[in-house]
C-alpha positions as CSV (number, residue, x, y, z in Angstrom):
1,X,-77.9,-151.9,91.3
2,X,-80.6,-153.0,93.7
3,X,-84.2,-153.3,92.5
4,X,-86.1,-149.7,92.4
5,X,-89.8,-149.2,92.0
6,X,-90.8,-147.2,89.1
7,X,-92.2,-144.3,91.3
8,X,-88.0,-144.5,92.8
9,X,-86.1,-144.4,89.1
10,X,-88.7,-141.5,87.9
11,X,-87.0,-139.2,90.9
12,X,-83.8,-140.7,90.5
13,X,-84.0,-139.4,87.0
14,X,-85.9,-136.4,87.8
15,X,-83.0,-135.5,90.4
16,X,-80.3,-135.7,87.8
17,X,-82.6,-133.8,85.2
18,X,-82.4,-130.9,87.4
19,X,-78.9,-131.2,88.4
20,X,-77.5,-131.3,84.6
21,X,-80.1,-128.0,84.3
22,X,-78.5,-126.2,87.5
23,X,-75.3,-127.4,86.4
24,X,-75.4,-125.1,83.6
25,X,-77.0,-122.3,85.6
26,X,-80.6,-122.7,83.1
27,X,-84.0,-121.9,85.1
28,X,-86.5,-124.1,84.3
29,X,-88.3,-121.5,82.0
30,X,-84.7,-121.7,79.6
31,X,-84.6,-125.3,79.2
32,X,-88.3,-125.7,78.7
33,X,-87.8,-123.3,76.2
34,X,-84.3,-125.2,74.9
35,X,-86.4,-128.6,75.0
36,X,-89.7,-127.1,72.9
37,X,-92.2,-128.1,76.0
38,X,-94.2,-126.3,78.4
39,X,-92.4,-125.6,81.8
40,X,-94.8,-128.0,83.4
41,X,-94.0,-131.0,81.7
42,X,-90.2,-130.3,82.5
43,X,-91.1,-129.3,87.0
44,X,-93.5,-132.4,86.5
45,X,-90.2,-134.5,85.3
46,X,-87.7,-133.0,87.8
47,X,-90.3,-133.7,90.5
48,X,-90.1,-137.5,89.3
49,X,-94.2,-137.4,88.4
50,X,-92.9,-138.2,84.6
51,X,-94.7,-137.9,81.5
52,X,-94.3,-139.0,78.2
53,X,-91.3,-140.1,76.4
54,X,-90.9,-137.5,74.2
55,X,-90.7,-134.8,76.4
56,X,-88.3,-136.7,78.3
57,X,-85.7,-137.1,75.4
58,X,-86.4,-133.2,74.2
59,X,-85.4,-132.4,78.0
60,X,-82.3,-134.6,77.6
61,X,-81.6,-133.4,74.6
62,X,-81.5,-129.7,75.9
63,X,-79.5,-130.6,78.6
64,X,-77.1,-132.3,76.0
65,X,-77.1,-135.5,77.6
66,X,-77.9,-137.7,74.9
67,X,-74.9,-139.9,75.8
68,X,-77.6,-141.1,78.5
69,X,-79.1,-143.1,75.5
70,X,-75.8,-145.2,74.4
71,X,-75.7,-146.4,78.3
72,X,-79.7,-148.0,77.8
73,X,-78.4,-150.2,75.1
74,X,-74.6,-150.1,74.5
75,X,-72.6,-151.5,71.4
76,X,-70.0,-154.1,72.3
77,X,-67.2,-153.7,71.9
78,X,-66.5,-157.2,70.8
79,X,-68.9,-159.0,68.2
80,X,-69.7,-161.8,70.2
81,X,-70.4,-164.2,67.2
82,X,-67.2,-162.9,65.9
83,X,-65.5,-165.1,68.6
84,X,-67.3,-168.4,67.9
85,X,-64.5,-171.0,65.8
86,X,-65.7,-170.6,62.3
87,X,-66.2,-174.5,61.6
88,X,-68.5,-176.0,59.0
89,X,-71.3,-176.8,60.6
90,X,-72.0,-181.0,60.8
91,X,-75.1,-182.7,60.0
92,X,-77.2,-184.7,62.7
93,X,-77.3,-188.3,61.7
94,X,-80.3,-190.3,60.7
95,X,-81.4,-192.7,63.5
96,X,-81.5,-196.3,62.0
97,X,-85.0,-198.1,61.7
98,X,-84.2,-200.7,63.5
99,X,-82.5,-199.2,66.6
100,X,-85.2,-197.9,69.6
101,X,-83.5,-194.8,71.4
């Protein structure tokens, strides 16, 4: 994925809002209504202005997109500490007095 100014993922996001919406043949009014915020706040997020995070997830919400959220930070699939050898950890040894590492 190539780097993307903030103003650039806000319409990216903003694009797919509103095509998930006409997708399921809502006007903006419905899913405002669906999402429990103003119309506004869900043109100003399909137009990529944004607004607060709230919003954003009741929009998504709506829309039922919430899979959206297990993409941000996904659960592997493998434990990666389950893959480490499970070997009794050794202690460092004392350096000698004498010796001058």
């Amino acid at each position: 994925m190539a780097f993307r100014t903030i103003e650039q993922i806000e319409t990216l996001i903003g694009e797919k809002l509103r095509s998930y919406r006409l997708e399921l043949n809502k006007s903006q009014e419905e899913v405002a209504a669906m999402a429990g915020v103003s119309a506004g706040v869900l043109r100003r997020l399909e137009s990529g202005e944004g607004t607060n995070l709230r919003a954003f997830i009741k929009v998504v919400k709506a829309l039922r997109l919430e899979e959206w959220f297990e993409t941000l930070a996904p659960i592997p699939a493998v434990n990666p500490y389950l893959m480490v050898e499970d070997r009794p950890r050794r202690r460092a040894r004392k350096k000698k007095a004498g010796n001058a590492s």
